[in-house]
C-alpha positions as CSV (number, residue, x, y, z in Angstrom):
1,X,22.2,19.1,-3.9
2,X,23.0,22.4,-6.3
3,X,24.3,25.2,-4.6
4,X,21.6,27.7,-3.6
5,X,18.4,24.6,-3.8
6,X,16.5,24.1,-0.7
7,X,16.4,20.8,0.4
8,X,13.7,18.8,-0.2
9,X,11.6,19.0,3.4
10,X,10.2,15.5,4.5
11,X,7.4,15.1,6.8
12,X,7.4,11.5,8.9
13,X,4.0,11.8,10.7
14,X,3.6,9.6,13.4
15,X,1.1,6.9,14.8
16,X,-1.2,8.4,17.4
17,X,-4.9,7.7,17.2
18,X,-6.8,10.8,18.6
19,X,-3.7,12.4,19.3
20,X,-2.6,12.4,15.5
21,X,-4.9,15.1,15.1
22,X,-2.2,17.6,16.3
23,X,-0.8,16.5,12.8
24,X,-3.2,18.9,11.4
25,X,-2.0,22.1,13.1
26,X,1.4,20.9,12.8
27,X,0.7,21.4,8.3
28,X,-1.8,24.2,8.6
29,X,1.1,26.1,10.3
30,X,3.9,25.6,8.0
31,X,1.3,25.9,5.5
32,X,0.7,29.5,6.9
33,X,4.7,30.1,6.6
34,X,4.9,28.7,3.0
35,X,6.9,26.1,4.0
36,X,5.4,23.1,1.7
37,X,7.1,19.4,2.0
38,X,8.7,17.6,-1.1
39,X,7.6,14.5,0.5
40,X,4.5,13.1,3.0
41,X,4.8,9.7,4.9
42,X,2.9,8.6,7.8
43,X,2.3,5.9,10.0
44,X,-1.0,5.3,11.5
45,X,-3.4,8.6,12.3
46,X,-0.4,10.1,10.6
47,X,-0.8,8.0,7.4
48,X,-4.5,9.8,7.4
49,X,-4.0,13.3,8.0
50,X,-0.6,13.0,5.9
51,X,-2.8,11.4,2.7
52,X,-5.4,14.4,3.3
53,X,-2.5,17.0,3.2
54,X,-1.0,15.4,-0.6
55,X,-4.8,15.2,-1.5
56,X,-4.6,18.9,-0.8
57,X,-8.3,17.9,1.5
58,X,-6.3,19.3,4.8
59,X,-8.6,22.3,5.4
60,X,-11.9,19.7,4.7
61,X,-10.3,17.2,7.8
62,X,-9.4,20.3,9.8
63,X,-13.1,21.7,9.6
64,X,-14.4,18.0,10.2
65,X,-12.1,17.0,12.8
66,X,-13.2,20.7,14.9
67,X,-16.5,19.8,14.7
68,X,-16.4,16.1,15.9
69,X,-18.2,15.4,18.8
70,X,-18.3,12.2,21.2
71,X,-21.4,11.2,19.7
72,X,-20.0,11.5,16.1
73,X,-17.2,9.3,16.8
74,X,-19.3,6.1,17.7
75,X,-21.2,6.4,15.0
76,X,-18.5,6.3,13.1
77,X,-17.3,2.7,14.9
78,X,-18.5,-0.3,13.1
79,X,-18.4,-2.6,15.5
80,X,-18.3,-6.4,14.7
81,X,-17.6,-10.0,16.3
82,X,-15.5,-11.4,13.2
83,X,-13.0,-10.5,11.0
84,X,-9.6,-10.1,14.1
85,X,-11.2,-7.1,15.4
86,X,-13.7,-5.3,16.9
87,X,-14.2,-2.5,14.2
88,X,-14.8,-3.1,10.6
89,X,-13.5,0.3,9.7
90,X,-15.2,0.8,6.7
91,X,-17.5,3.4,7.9
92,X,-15.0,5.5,8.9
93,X,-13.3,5.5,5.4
94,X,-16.4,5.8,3.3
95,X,-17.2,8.9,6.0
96,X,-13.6,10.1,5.4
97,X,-14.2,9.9,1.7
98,X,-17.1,11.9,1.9
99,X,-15.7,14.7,3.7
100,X,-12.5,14.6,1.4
101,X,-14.9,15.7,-1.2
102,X,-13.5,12.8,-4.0
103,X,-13.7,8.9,-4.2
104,X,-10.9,8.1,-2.2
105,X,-11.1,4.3,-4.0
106,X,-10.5,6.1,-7.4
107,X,-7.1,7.3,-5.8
108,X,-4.0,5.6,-6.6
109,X,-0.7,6.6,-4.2
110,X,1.7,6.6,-7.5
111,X,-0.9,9.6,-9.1
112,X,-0.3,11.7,-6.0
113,X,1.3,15.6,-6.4
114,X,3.6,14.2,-4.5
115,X,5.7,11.2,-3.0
116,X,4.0,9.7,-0.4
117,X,4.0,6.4,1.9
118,X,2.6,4.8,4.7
119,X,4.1,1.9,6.9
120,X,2.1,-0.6,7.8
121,X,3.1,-4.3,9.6
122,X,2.9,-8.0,8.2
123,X,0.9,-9.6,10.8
124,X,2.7,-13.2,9.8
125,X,6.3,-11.9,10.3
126,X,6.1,-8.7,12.1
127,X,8.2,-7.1,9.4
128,X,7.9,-3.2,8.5
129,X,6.1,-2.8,4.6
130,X,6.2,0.4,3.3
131,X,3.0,1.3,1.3
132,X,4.2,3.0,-2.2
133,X,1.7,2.3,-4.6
134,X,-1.6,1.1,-5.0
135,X,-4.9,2.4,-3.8
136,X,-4.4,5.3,-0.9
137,X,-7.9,4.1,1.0
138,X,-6.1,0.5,1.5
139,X,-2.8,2.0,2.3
140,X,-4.4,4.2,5.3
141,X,-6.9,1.8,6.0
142,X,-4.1,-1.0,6.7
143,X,-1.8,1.7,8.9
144,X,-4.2,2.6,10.8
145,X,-5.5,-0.8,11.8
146,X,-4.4,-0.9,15.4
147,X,-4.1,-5.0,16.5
148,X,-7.4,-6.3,17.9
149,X,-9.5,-3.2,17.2
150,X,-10.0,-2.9,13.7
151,X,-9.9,-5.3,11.8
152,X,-6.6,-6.1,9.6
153,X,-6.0,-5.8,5.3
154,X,-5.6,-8.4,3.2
155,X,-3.1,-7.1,0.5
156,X,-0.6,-9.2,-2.0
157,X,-1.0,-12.1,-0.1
158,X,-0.6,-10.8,3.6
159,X,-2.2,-9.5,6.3
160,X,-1.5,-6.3,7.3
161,X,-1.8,-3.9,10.5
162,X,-1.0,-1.0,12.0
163,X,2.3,0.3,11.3
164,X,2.8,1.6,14.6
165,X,4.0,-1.7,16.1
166,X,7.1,-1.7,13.8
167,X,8.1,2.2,13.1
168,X,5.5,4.4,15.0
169,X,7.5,7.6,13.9
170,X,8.9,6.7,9.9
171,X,12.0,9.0,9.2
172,X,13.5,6.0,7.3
173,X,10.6,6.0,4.9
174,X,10.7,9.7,4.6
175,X,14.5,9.3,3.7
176,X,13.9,6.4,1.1
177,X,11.6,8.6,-0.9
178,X,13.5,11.4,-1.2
179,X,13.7,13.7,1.7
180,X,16.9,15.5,2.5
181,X,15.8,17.1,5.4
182,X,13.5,15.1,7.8
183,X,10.8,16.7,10.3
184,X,9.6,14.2,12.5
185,X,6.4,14.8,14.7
186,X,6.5,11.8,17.3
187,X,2.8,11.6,20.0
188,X,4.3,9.4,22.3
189,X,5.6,11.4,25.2
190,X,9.2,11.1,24.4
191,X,10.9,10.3,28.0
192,X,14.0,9.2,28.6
193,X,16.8,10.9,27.9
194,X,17.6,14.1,26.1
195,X,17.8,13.4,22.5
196,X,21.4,13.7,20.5
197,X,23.0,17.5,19.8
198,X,21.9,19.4,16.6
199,X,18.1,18.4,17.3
200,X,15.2,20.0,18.0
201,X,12.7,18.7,20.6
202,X,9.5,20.2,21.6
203,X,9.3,18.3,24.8
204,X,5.8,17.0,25.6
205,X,4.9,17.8,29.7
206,X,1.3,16.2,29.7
207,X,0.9,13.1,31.9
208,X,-2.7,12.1,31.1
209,X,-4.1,8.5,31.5
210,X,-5.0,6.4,29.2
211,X,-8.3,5.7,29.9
212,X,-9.8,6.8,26.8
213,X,-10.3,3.5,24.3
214,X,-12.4,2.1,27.1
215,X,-14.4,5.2,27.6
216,X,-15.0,6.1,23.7
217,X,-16.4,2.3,23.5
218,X,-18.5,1.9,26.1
219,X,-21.7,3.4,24.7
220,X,-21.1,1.2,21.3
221,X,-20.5,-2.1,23.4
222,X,-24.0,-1.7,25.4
223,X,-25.5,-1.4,22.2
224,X,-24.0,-4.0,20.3
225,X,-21.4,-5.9,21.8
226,X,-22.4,-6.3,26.2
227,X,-20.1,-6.0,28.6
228,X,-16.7,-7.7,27.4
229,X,-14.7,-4.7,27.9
230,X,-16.8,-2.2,30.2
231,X,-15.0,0.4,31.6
232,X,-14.0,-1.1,35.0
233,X,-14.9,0.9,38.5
234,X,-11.8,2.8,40.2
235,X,-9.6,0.3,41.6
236,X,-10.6,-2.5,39.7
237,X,-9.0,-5.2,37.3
238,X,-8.1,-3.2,34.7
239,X,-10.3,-4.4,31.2
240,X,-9.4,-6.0,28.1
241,X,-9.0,-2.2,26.1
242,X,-7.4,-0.9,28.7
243,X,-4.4,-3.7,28.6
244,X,-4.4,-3.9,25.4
245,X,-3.8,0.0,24.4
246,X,-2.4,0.6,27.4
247,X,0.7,-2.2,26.7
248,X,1.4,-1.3,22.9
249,X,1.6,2.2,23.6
250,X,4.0,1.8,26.0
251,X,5.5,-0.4,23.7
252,X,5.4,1.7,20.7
253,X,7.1,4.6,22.7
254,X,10.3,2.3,23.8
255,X,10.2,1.0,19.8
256,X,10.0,4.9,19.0
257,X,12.7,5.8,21.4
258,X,15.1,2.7,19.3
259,X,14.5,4.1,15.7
260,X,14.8,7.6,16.0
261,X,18.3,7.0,18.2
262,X,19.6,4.8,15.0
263,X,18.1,6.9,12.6
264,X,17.4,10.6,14.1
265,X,15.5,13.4,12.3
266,X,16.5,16.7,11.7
267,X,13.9,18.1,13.7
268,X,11.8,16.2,15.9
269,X,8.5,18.0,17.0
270,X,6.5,16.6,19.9
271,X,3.2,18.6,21.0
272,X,1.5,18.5,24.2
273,X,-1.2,16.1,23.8
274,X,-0.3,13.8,26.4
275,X,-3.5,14.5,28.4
276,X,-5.8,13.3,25.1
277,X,-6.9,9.7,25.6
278,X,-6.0,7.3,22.2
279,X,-9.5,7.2,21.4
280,X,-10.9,11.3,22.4
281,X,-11.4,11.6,18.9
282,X,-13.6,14.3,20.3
283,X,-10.9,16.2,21.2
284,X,-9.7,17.3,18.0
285,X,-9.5,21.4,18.9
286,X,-6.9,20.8,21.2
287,X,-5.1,18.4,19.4
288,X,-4.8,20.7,16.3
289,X,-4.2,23.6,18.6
290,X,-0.9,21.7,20.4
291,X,0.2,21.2,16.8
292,X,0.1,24.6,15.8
293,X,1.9,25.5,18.9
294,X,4.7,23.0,19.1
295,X,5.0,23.9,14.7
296,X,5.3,27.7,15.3
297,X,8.1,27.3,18.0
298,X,10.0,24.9,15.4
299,X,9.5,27.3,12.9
300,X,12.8,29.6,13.6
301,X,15.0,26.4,13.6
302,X,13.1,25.1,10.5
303,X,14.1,27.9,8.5
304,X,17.4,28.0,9.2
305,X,17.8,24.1,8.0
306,X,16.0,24.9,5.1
307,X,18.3,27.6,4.3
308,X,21.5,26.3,5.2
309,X,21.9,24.1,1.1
């Protein structure tokens, strides 16, 4: 890097669901700073903000994701019986393109402003694949398809889901394209211990349970789909949405924990949106607003690394 260059800022957005949503304060506040990243990667929910961000759509998503309510985010759940999971998806991309104001199929990730990638998981082999070119829709459509609830993408060959089960938080993607400087913003309540000197760590101190997948379907499956994963009564046998999100998020945060010890960020961001269920879509105010708080407390620290080439 020539003397007197800032370093070119990398954003590693990480997987989520609901919860991703803080992603969205987290840019609209270093936006505010005129801090703007040299390069955009995201897994999962932060695949799709991320991709609205290099679209330069983030202020359309913000003012759709404020005014979501619960209602608005079954209708936007395509529920189906075939296909590997219980939601087609494509509602909520063709309603994503809409509110994007531009044919998201037209968009190709190599014509982006900027360098961007999403990670998504061969469903075959479990292996990380890093999403580089091609159409953006497919790319954010296949990271964000979460095992057994939507449906996985068929793409050269293989199908893919969501990244999250292989590198929920993707620093090494971030690095790979570019970035010299990494800002990682993880969802999963970080636990365990304090992470390694020089870093920055917002610590997340919501407990919250994760009720929420359950709770967001329930309406949809007594309309379409009976009683196969009610929400159960207190004390009960926990149901088939509540094991199954319950389990990989636990998983993801133990798989989180692993990569960013081997491969740490420079500044690792976690806002307080433990107490938002995976699937309170609904609850996008508070998610943005956590972003924006956990961002402006980073900002100080952010500068400093920015300035330091």
């Amino acid at each position: 890097m020539s003397p007197g260059r800032r370093p070119r800022l990398g954003l590693a957005l990480g997987a989520g669901s609901a919860r991703g949503w803080a992603h969205i304060g987290v840019l609209e506040t270093l936006a505010e700073a005129g801090i703007q990243p040299a390069v955009v990667c995201g897994t999962s929910i932060g695949a799709l903000v991320g991709a609205a961000a290099v679209l330069g759509r983030l202020e359309a998503l913000g003012r759709w994701v404020r005014g979501l309510s619960w209602r608005d985010t079954l209708r936007l759940m395509d529920f189906t019986l075939a296909g590997g999971g219980l939601i087609e998806g494509r509602r909520l991309m063709e309603h994503l393109g809409e509110r994007l104001g531009r044919e998201l199929d037209e968009v190709r990730i190599e014509s982006l402003p900027l360098p961007y990638g999403a990670v998504a998981t061969r469903l075959d082999t479990g292996r990380e694949v890093w999403l580089r070119e091609g159409p953006l829709l497919e790319a954010v459509r296949a990271s964000i398809a979460f095992p057994g609830l939507f449906t996985p993408v068929r793409r050269d060959g293989a199908w893919l889901v969501d990244g999250g089960m292989v590198n929920p938080v993707p620093v090494s993607l971030c690095r790979a394209l570019g970035a010299e400087v990494v800002l990682a913003v993880q969802l999963q309540p970080p636990g365990g211990r304090p992470p390694p000197p020089g870093r920055v760590l917002l610590r997340e101190t919501g407990s919250g349970r994760e009720r929420g997948m359950a709770e967001a379907l329930r309406e949809g499956l007594q309309q379409g789909l009976g009683a196969l994963l009610a929400l159960p009564e207190p004390g009960a046998t926990p149901g088939v949405v509540d094991v199954v999100m319950e389990s990989i998020h636990h998983m993801q945060r133990f798989i989180t924990r692993s990569r960013l010890g081997g491969d740490p960020p420079d500044l690792l961001l976690a806002p307080r949106v433990g107490d938002i269920a995976l699937m309170e879509f609904h609850r996008g105010r508070e998610a943005i607003a956590a972003g924006r708080e956990a961002a402006r407390h980073a900002l100080p620290f952010l500068a400093e690394v920015l300035g330091a080439g």
